[in-house]
C-alpha atoms as one frame of an Amber mdcrd trajectory, in Angstrom:
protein
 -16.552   1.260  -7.848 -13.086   2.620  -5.995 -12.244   2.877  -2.607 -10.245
   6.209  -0.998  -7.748   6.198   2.139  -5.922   8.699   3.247  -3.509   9.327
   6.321  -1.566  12.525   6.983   2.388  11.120   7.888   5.036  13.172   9.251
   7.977  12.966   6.552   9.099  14.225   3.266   7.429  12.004   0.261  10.885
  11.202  -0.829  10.995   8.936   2.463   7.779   7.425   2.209   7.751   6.793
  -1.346  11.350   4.692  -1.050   9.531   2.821   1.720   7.315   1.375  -0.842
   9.732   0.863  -3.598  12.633  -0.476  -1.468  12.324  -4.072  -1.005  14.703
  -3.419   2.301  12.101  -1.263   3.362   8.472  -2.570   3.042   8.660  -5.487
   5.263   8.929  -2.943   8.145   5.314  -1.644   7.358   3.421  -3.689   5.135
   4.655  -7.105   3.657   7.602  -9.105   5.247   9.431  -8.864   1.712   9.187
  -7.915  -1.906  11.444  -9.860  -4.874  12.526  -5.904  -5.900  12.563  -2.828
  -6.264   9.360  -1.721  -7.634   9.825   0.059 -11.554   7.300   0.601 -13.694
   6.793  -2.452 -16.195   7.773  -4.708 -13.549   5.499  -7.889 -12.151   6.905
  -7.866  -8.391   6.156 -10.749  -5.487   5.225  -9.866  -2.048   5.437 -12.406
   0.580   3.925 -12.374   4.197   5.600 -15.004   5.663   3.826 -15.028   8.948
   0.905 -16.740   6.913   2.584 -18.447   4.534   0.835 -16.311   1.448   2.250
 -13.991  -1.773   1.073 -12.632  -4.648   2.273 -10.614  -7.362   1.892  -6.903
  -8.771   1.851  -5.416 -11.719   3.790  -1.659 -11.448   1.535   0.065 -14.613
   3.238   3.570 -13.233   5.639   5.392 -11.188   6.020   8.974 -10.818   8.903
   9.020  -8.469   7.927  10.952  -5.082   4.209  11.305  -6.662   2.428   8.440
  -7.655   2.509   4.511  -7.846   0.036   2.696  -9.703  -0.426  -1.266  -9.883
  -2.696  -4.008 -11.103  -3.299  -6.900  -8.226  -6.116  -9.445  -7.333  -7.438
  -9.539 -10.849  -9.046  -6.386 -11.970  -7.726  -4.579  -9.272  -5.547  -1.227
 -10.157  -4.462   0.662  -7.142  -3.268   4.036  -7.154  -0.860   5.218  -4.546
   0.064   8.754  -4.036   1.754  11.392  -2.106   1.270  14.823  -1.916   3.486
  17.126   0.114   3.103  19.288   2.675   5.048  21.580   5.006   6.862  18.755
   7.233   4.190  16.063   6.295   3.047  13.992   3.040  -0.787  12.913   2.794
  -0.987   9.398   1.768  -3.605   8.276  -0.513  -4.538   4.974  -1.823  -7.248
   4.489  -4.140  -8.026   0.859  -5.097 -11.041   0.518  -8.130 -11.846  -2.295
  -9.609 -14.549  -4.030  -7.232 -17.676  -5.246  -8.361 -20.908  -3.135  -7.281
 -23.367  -6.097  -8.419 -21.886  -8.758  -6.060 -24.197  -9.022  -3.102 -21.137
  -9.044  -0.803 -20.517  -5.152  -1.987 -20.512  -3.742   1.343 -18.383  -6.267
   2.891 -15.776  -5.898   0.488 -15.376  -2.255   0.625 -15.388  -2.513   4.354
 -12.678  -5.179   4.148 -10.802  -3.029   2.060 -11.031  -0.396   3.588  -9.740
  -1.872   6.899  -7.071  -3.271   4.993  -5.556  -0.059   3.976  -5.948   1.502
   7.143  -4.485  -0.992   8.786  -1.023  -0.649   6.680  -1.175   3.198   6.758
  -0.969   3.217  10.242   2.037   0.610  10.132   3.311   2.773   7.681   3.068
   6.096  10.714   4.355   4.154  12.724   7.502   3.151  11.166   8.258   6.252
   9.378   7.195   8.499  12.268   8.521   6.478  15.549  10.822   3.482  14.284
   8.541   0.756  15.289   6.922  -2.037  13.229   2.976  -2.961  13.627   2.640
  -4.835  10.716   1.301  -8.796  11.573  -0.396  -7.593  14.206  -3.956  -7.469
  13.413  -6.856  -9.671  14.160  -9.828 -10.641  12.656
């Protein structure tokens, strides 16, 4: 059982990838820091301060500009990629790994799902306009 987001940003994939992999980089989109810069065979920490919370990821693969793939939560493997267009890079994340017997299925997805919607629009906004959302939503 996977789950597919996707958001159409205006930059080259260079940019956006190096957002991801920079550790100066991330906290201005998604988590306030990360230990390094992400490789592939690397276990890397990412910290949100504002709740006190981290956890680590495994980097299984990196096709620079293309693809990142990494382990979290468990089971989890989630595939990041970025395919470019004229002017603009769709952004896709794909996490699998979830558990289609649990009877909170649904819930899960749709927590998910917000999740990475939530952090590709941070992700807009900071590559696109300069600003950062990130630590902003409720629940």
């Amino acid at each position: 059982m996977n789950n597919i987001t996707q958001m159409k940003i205006q930059k080259p994939a260079h940019d956006i990838f190096e957002a991801f992999v920079d550790p100066e980089m991330i906290g201005n989109f998604w988590f306030s820091s990360s230990s390094e810069r992400w490789k592939e065979g690397k276990t890397v920490t990412l910290r949100y301060e504002e709740y006190d919370a981290q956890g680590d990821i495994h980097i299984l693969e990196i096709q620079e500009e293309k693809k990142i793939v990494f382990e979290w939560a468990g089971n989890h493997k989630v595939t990041i990629s970025f395919t470019e267009e004229t002017g603009s890079t769709i952004v896709g994340v794909k996490e699998e790994g979830f558990d289609e017997e649990s009877e909170n299925i649904i819930n899960e997805l749709v927590d998910n799902k917000e999740g990475w919607v939530y952090m590709l629009t941070c992700l807009k906004g900071y590559m696109e306009y300069g600003v950062n959302l990130r630590a902003s939503l409720v629940k």
